[in-house]
Each structure stands twice: as C-alpha cells, then as structure tokens.
TORLO-755922 format. One record per residue (C-alpha): residue number from 1; residue in three letters; z, x, y. Coordinates in pm, 1 decimal, always signed. Layout:
 num residu        Z        X        Y
 NUM    Ala        Z        X        Y
...
This chain:
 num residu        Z        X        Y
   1    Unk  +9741.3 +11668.9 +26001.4
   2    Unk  +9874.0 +11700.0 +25616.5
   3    Unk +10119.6 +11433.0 +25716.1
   4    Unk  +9849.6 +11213.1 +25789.7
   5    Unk  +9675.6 +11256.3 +25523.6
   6    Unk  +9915.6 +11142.7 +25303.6
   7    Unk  +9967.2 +10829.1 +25397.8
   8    Unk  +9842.1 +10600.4 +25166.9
   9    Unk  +9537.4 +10348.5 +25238.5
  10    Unk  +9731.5 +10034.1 +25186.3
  11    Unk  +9998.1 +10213.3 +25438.3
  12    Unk  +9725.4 +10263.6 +25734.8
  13    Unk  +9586.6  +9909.7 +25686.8
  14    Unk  +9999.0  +9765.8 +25759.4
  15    Unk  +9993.8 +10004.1 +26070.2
  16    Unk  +9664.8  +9834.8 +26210.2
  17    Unk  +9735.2  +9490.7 +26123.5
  18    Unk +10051.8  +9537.5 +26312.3
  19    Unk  +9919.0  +9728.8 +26567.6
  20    Unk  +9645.0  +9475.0 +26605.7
  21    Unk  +9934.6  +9168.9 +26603.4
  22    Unk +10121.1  +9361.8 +26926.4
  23    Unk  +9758.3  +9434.1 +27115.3
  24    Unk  +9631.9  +9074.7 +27056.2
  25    Unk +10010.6  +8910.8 +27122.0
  26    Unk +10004.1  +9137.5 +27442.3
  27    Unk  +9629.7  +9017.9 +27585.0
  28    Unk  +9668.8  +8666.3 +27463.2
  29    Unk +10022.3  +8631.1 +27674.3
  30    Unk  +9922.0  +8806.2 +28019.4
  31    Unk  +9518.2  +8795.0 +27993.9
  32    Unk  +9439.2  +8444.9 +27881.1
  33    Unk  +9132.7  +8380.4 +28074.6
  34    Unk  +8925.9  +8720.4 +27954.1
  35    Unk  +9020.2  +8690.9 +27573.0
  36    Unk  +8678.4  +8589.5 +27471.7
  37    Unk  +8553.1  +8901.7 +27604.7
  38    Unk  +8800.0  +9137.5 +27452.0
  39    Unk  +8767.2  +8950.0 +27110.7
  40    Unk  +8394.4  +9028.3 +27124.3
  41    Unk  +8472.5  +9350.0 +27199.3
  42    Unk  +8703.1  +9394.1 +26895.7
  43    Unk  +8503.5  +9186.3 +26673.0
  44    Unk  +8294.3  +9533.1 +26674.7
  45    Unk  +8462.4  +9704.4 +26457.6
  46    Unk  +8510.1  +9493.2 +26197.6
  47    Unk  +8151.2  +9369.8 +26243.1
  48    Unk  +8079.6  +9757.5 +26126.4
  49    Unk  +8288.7  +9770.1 +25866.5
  50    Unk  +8154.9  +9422.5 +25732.1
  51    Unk  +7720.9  +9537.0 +25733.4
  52    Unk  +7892.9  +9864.1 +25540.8
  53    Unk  +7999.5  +9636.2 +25273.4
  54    Unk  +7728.2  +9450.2 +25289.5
  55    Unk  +7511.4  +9721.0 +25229.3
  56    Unk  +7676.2  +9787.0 +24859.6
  57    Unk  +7655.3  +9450.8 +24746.1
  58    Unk  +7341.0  +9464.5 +24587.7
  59    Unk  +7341.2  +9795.8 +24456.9
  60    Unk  +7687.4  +9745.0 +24330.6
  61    Unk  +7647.7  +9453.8 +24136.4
  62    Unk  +7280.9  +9588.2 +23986.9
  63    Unk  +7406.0  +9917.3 +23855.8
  64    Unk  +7730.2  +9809.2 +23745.7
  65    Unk  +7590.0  +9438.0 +23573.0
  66    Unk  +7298.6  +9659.5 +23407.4
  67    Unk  +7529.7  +9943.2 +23270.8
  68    Unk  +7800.6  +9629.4 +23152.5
  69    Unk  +7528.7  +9417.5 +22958.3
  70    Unk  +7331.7  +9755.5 +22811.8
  71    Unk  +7670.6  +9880.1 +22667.9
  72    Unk  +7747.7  +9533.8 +22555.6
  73    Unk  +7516.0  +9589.0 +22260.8
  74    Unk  +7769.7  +9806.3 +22113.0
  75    Unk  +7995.9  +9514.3 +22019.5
  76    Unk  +7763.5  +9511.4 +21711.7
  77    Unk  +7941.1  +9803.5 +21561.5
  78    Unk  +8272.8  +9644.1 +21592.9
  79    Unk  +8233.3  +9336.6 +21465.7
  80    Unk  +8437.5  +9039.6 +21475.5
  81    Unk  +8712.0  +9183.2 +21712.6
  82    Unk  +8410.9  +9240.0 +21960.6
  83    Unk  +8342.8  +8873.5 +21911.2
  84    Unk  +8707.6  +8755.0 +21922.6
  85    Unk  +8753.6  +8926.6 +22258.1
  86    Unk  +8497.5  +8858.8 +22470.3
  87    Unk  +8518.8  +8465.1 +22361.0
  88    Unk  +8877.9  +8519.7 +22472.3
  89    Unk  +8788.3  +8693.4 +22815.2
  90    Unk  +8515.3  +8399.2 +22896.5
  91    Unk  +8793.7  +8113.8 +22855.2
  92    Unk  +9060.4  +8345.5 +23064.5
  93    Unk  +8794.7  +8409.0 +23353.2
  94    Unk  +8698.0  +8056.3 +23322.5
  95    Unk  +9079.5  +7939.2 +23344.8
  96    Unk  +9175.8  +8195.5 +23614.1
  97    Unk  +8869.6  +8078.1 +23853.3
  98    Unk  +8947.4  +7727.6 +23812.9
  99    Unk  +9324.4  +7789.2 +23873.6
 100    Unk  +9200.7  +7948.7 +24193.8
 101    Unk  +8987.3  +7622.4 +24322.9
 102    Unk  +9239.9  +7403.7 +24210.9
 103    Unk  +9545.8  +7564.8 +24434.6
 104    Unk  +9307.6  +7616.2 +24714.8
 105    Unk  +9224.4  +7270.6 +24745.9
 106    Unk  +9538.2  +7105.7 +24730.9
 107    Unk  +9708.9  +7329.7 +24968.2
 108    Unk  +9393.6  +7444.0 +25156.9
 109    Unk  +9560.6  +7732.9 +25307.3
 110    Unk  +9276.8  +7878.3 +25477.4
 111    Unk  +9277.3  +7573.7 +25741.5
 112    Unk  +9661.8  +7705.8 +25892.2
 113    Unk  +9426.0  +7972.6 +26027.3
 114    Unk  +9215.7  +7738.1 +26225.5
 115    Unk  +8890.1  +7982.2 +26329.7
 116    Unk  +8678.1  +7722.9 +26426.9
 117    Unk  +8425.5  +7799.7 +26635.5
 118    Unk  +8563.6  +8188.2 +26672.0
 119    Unk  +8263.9  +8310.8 +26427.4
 120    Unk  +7932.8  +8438.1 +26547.2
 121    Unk  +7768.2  +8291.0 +26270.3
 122    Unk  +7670.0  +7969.0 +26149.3
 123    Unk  +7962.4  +7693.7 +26011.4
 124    Unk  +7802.3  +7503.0 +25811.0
 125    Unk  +7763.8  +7553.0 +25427.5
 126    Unk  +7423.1  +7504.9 +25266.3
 127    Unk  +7356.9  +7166.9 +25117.2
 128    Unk  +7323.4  +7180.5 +24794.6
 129    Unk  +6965.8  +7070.1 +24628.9
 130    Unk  +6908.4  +7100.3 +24282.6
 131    Unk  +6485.5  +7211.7 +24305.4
 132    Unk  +6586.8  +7467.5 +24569.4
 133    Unk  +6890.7  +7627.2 +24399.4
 134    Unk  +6686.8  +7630.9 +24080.3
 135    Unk  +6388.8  +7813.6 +24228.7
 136    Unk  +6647.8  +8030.0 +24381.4
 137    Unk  +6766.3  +8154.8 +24096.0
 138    Unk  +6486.3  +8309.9 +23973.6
 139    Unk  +6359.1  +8609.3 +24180.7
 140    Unk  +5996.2  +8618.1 +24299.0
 141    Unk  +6110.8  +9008.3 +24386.7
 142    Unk  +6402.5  +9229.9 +24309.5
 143    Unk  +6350.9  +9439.5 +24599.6
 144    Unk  +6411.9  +9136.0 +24798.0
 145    Unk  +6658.5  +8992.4 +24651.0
 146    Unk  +6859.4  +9312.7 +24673.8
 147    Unk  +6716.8  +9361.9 +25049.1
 148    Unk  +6877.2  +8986.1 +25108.6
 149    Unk  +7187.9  +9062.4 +24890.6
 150    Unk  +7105.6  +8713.1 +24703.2
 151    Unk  +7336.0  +8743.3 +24402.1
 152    Unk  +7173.7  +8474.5 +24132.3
 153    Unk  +6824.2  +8627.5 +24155.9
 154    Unk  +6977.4  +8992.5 +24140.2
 155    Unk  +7191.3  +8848.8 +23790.9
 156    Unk  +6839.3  +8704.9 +23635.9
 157    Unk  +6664.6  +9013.5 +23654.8
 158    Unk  +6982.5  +9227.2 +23564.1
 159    Unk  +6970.4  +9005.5 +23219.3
 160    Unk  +6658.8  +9045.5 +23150.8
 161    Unk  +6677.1  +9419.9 +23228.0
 162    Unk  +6999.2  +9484.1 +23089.9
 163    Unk  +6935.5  +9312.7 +22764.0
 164    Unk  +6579.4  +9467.8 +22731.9
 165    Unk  +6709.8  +9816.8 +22790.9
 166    Unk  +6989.4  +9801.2 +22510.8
 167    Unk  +6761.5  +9665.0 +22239.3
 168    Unk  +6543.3 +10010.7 +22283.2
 169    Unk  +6854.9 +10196.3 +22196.1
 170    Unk  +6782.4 +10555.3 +22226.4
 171    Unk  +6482.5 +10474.1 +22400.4
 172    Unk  +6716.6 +10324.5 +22686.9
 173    Unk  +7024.6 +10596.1 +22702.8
 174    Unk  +6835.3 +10713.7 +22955.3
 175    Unk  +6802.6 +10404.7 +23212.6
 176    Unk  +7173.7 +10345.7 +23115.4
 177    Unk  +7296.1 +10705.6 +23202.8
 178    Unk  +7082.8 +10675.0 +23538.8
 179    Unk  +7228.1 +10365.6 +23683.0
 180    Unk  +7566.3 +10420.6 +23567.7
 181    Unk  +7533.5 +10726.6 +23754.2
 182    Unk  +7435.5 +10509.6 +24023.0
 183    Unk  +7750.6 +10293.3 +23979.4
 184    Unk  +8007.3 +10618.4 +24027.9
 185    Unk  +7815.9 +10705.1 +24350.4
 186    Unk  +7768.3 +10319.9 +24460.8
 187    Unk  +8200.3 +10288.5 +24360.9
 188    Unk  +8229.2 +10631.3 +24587.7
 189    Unk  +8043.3 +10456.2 +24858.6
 190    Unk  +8220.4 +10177.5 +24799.4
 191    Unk  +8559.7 +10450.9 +24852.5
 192    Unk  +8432.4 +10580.0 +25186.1
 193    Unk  +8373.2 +10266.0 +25336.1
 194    Unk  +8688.9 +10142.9 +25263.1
 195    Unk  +8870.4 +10401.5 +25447.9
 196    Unk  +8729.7 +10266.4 +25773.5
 197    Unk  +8926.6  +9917.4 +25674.6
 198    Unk  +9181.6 +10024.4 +25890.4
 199    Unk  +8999.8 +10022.2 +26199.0
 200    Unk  +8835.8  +9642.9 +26056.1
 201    Unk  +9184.8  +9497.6 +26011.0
 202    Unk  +9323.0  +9617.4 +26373.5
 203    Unk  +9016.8  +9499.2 +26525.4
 204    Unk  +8998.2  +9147.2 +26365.5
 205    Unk  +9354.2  +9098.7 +26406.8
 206    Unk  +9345.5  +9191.9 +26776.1
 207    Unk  +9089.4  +8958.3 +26828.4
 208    Unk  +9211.6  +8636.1 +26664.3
 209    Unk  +9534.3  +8669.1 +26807.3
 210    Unk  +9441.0  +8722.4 +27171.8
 211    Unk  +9212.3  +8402.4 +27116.0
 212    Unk  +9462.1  +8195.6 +26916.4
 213    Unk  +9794.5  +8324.8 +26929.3
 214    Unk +10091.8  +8466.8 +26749.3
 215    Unk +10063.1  +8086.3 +26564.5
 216    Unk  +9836.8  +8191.8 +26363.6
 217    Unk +10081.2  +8466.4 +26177.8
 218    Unk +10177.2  +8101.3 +25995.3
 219    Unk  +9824.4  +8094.3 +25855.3
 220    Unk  +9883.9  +8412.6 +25694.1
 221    Unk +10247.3  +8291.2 +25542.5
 222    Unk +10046.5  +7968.6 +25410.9
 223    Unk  +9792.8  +8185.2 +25229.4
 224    Unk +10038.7  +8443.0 +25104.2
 225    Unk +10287.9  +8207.0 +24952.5
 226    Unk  +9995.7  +8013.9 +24722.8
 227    Unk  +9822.2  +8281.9 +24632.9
 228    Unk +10176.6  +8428.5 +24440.6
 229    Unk +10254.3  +8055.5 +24381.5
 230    Unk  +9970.4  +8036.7 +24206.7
 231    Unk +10027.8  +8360.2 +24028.2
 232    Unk +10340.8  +8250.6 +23901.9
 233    Unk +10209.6  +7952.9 +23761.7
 234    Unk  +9928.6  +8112.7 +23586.8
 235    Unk +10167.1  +8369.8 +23433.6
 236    Unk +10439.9  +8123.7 +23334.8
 237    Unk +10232.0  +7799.8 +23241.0
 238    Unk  +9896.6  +7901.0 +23177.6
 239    Unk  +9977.8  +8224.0 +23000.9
 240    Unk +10303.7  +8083.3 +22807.3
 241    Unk +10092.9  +7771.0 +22673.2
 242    Unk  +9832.7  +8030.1 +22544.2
 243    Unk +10120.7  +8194.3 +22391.7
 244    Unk +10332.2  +7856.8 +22256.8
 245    Unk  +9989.6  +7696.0 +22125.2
 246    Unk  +9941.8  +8027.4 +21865.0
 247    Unk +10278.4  +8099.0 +21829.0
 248    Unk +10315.1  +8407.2 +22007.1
 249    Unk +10678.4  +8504.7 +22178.8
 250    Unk +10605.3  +8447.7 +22487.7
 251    Unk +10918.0  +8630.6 +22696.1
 252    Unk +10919.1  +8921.6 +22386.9
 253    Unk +10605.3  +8988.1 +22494.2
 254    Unk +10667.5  +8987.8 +22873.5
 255    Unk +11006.2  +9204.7 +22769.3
 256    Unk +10794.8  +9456.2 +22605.5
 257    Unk +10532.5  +9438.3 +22946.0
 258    Unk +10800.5  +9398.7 +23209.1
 259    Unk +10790.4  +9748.0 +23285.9
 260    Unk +10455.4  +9844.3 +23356.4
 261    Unk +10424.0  +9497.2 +23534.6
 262    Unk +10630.8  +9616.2 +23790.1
 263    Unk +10467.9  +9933.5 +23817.3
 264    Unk +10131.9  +9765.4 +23909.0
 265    Unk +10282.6  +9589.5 +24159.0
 266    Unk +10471.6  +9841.5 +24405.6
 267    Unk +10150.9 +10085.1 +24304.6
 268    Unk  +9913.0  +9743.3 +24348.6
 269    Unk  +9693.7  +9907.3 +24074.6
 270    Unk  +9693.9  +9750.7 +23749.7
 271    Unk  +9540.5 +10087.0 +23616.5
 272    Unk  +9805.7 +10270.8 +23673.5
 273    Unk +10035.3 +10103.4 +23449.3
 274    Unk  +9732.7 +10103.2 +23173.9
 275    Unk  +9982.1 +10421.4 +22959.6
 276    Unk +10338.9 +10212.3 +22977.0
 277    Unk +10104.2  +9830.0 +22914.3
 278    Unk  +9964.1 +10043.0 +22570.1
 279    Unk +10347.2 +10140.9 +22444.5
 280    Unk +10457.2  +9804.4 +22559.8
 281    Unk +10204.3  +9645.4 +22319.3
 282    Unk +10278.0  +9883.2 +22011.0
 283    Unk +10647.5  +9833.2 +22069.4
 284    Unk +10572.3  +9430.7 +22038.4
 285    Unk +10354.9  +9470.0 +21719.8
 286    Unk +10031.1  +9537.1 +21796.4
 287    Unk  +9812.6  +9768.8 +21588.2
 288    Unk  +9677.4 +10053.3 +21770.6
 289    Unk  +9342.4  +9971.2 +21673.0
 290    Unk  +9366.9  +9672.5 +21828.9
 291    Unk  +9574.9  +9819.7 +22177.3
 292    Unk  +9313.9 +10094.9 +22161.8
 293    Unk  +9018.9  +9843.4 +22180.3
 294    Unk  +9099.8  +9518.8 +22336.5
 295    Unk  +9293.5  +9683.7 +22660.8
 296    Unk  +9052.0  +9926.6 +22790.7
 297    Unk  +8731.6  +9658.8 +22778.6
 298    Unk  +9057.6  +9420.1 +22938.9
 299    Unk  +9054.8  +9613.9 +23273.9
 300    Unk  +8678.3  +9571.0 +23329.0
 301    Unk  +8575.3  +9190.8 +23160.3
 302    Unk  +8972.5  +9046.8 +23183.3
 303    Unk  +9174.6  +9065.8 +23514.8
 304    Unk  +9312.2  +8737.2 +23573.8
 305    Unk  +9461.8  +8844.7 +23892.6
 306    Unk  +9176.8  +8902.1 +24080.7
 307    Unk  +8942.1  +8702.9 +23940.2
 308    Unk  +9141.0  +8395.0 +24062.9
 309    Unk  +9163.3  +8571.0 +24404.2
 310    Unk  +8786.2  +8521.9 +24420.0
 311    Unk  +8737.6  +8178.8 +24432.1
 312    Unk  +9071.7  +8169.3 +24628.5
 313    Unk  +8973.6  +8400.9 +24915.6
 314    Unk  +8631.8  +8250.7 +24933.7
 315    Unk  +8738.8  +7875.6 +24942.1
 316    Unk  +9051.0  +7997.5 +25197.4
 317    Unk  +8746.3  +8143.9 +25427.9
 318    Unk  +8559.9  +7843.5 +25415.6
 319    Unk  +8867.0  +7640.0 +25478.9
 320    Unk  +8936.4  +7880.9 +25785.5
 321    Unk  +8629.2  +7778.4 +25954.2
 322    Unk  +8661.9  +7378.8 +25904.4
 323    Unk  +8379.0  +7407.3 +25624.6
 324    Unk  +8410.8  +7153.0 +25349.2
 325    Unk  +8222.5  +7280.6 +25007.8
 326    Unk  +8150.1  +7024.8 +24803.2
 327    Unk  +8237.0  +6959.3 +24415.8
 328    Unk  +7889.7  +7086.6 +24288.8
 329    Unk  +7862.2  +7386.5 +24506.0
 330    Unk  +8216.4  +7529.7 +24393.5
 331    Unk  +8085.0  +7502.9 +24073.5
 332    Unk  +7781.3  +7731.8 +24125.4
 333    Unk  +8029.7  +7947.1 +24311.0
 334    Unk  +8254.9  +7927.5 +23962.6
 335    Unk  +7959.0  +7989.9 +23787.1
 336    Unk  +7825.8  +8266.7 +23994.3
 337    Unk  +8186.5  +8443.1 +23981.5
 338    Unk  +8222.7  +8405.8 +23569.4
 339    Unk  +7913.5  +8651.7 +23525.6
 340    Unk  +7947.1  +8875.0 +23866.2
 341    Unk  +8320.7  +8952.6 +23794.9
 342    Unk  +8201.7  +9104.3 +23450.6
 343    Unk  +8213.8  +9456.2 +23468.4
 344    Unk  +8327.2  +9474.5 +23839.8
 345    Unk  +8751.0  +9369.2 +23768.4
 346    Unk  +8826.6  +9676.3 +23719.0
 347    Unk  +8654.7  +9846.1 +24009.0
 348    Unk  +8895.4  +9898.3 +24289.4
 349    Unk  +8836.1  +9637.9 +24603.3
 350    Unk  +8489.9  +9502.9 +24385.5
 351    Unk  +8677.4  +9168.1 +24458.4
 352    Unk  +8584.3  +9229.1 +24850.1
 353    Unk  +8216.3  +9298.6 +24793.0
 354    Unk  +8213.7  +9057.5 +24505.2
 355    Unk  +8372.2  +8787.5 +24783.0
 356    Unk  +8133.4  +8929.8 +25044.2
 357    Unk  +7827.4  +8822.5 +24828.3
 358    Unk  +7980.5  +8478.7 +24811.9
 359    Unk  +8017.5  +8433.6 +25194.2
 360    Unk  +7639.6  +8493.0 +25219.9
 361    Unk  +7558.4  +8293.2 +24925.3
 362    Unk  +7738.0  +7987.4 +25077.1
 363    Unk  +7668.7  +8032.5 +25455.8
 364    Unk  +8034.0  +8110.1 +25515.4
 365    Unk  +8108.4  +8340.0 +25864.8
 366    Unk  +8189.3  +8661.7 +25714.8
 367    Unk  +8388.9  +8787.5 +26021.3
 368    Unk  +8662.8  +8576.0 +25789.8
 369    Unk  +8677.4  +8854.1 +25547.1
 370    Unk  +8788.3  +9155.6 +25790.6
 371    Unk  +9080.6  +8940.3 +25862.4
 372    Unk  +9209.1  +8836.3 +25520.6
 373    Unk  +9184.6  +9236.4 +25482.0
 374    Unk  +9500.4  +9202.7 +25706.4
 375    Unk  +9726.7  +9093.3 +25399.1
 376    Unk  +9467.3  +9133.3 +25083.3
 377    Unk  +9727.2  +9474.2 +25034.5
 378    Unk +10055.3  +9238.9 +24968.4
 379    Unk  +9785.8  +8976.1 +24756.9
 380    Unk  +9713.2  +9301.8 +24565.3
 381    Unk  +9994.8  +9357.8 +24462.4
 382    Unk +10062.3  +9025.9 +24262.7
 383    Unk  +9690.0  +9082.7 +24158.3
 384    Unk  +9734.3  +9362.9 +23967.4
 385    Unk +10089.9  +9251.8 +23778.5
 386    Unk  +9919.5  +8958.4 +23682.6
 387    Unk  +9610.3  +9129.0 +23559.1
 388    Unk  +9909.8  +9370.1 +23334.0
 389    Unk +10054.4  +9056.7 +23196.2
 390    Unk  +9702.3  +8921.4 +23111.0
 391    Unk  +9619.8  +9178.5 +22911.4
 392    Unk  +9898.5  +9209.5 +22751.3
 393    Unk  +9879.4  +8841.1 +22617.8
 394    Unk  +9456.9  +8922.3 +22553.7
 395    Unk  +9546.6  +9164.1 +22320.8
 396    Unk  +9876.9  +8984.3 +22174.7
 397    Unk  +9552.1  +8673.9 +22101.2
 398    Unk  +9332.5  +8917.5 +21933.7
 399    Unk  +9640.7  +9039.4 +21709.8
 400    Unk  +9709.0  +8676.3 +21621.3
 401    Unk  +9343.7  +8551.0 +21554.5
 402    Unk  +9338.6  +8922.6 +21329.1
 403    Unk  +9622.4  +8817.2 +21115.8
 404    Unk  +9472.8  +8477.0 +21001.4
C-alpha cells in the first residue's frame, strides 16, 4: 500500500494512458462491431472527472481573480518597478497567447486526432455576433453566471468587486482574507479532483482507440512535437529578440538559468526550481531587490509556458472535432485568456480548468479535454522550463529598464 502511494501523479496518469492504449488496441482489433458501446461505456469516467472540473471553474476563477486584483492595489507602495513589471507581464502574456494561435493554425495538430462525430455534444462553435457577445459580457446575475460557468460575466463583476474592495483598504482585509481562503480550499478541491485523472485518461483513451484505432497515437506525436516546437521558438526567438533589442546577454543569462531549467522540467514544476532560478539571477547581476520582487509576482501574472498552452490546447480541441473558429472569435478567446490567466499561472493544473471554461465558452465538446490529459504530463514538462526561462529574462527586463 506505501508503495502505491508513492507513486507520483504524473506516474499513474502514464500507467492509464497506456493501459487504456492496450484495452482500446485490444477491443478495436477483435470487437469491431460493439466499440460504440464500450466507448460509451468508458466515456463514463472521464465524463465524471470532466462535471468535477467543471464544478471549480467558477469558484476558481472568482476567488482567485478577486484576491489577484484586491492585492494589486499594493503596487502603489512600490512604485515604478510595480509599473515596469506588470507592463512587462501584459506584452509577455500577450506574445505567448498569440505564439500559441499562430503554431496551432499553421500546423493544426488537433485535426491528426480526427474525433469527429465521437463527442456527445454539440460541434459547432457559436457564431460570433457583436450585440450578443456584448450583452454577454455583462452579467444580469453573478449567481448565474457562476451556476453557468460563463467566464466574461464572472470577470466584469470580479472587476468591479475586486477593485471596489481594495480601495476600502482596511475596510476590505476582510473580504480579501475570506475569499482567498476560499481560493486554498477551491486549489485543494481543485487537488482532489485531480487525483481521479487517472481513471479520466484510461477511460478516454480506451474509448477513442477502440473507435478509431492505434492511428490515432500519430495525433498525439503531431500535438507533442509543436507544442515543444513552439517552445523552442519562443525561448530562442521570441525571448532572445527581447534580450538583443535591450542589450541583455542572452545565452549568459540562460547559462546562469540552465540549471534550474532543467530541474522544472524532469520535476514538470516550474516552482520547484523557484530557489536555484533566484541564485541564477544574482549570479547574472541582478539586485536582490529586484530577484526578490519581480520573480515571486512572475509565477502567478508571468508563465509563458502555460499560458501559450491555453490557446494551444483549446484551438487543438477544436481542431480535433473538425470545428473551424474564426479570426474574431480567437480573439475574444485571446482576450478572455490575457485577464483569466492572471493570478491562476501559478496554480498547479489552473491551465485545465482555465481551458475547461474555454470549451464551454466556445461550444467546443469537452470530452476533448480528458484525452489531451493523456500527454498534458510530457507538455508539462516543457511548460514549466519555459515558464523558468521567462522569468528569468522578466526580471533580467526590469534590471535593464532600472538602470536607465
């Protein structure tokens, strides 16, 4: 029983997905003609696991938006490196959500996958119109909107809220302690539900593959190689032209950071490295006071990694089940995404309830989630280096801009 216990999350969801690959490769070659039935069946239990995460959506993002934009007030106190790096964080989380629609759209890798017509739900996204997504936007009720998990209402009032609570100060400690209570029970939620991923990712996996085939294990190559493609190119172009246009040393820097890169990656948690990524950084030249500030708020408002996987897992989804988003709706998902990743970055898996919210938002089948589960532990992994190496450069900025 110990034994069992020790094996890691990430370790249990590899066992299932391969479990899942022999069960479905097994039905699919000597039961052919019942595999609709049987993927029903299994469908089940990732259907569970998927109205679990669908039930933290909306009190996830609430508490943890409200706490993020009541504390923000506090960037008063510290002045123009407050200033300097949020304006920073905006233009990464804008550039690392772009990079995200732009490789998923030349390379579409969601459509190797080829789920048509294996979701239970509807297939076609909403049409966008401009009078109903502006009504949308702004909640007739809160209780609703969090009853329907409908994102952009649940964002208004959080503003509002958030904003109104911080500017009564000691008045408002009190709303702020509550609901970031709320967001340590809503993240331990978040913890317990994820444990039953497992049981999601065999089920899913079973299912497709008895319907489709061991073909579709190319899907998952497609989506694997440009999502690190992708990666790479935001780390080595994106990054190093940050770094080139304010004459920063680039591969110093990355020298310095090499380290605890590679420790976020075999630990896929970009947090873990947080203790090397700070020495790394005073080693290069950055002031402590700068290290001290600029990383911490990095791991909540400023990791690249995952933000990009947001608008990369959705659109791959999409792609999955032959739906075609157009320009103007992956721009309200963009937009959506730059304020709903605030704050939730550095929560561990937020990017799978933030991504869930984005499949109901759009009309996308969810059941598309449970299986991208399958490999999101390998797409972690590059996550989180990335995310190490994007702070690293954040705070390298803020040092530069400091100096003029």
């Amino acid at each position: 029983m110990n034994f069992l216990r020790s094996i890691s999350l990430t370790t249990w969801i590899i066992i299932s997905m391969l479990l899942g690959i022999v069960l479905g490769g097994w039905y699919h070659a000597n039961w052919a003609d019942q595999t609709t039935a049987f993927a029903d069946n299994m469908h089940l239990l990732s259907d569970i696991f998927l109205r679990l995460i669908k039930m933290i959506v909306g009190p996830l993002v609430f508490a943890l938006l409200l706490t993020g934009i009541a504390k923000a007030g506090d960037f008063k106190t510290v002045g123009r490196i407050g200033l300097k790096t949020m304006i920073y964080f905006t233009g990464a989380t804008i550039i690392a959500l772009l990079m995200g629609l732009v490789i998923v759209n030349i390379f579409e890798p969601g459509a190797a996958l080829q789920l048509h017509g294996s979701a239970t739900a509807p297939v076609t996204p909403k049409a966008f119109q401009a009078r109903e997504f502006v009504t949308h936007i702004f909640p007739e009720s809160v209780i609703d909107s969090l009853a329907r998990n409908q994102i952009l209402p649940i964002i208004i009032f959080v503003l509002f809220f958030g904003v109104a609570t911080a500017s009564l100060q000691e008045r408002g400690k009190i709303v702020v302690d509550f609901f970031d209570a709320i967001a340590h029970i809503m993240l331990k939620v978040t913890a317990y539900v994820m444990n039953l991923a497992p049981l999601a990712v065999f089920g899913a996996t079973s299912a497709v593959i008895a319907e489709k085939g061991l073909g579709i294990l190319g899907g998952y190559a497609q989506i694997i190689l440009c999502f690190f493609g992708g990666l790479l190119f935001f780390i080595f172009i994106v990054l190093q032209l940050i770094c080139i246009v304010l004459r920063i040393p680039f591969f110093k820097l990355l020298s310095h950071v090499k380290e605890p890169m590679l420790l976020a990656f075999s630990t896929a948690s970009s947090e873990a490295a947080m203790p090397k990524t700070i020495l790394g950084l005073e080693r290069f030249g950055c002031p402590n006071r700068i290290v001290s500030f600029v990383l911490p708020l990095g791991y909540s408002f400023n990791l690249d990694g995952s933000i990009m996987y947001m608008t990369f897992a959705t659109m791959s989804i999409a792609q999955a089940y032959g739906m075609d988003l157009s320009i103007s709706q992956q721009i309200t998902m963009m937009l959506i995404l730059l304020v709903t990743s605030k704050g939730m970055a550095g929560v561990p898996r937020a990017s799978l309830v933030v991504i869930a919210g984005m499949l109901q938002t759009f009309n996308i089948p969810q059941e598309g989630l449970a299986l991208l589960l399958a490999v999101d532990w390998l797409l972690d992994m590059g996550r989180s280096a990335t995310n190490v190496m994007g702070n690293a450069v954040a705070t390298a900025v803020v040092t530069k801009w400091e100096e003029k």
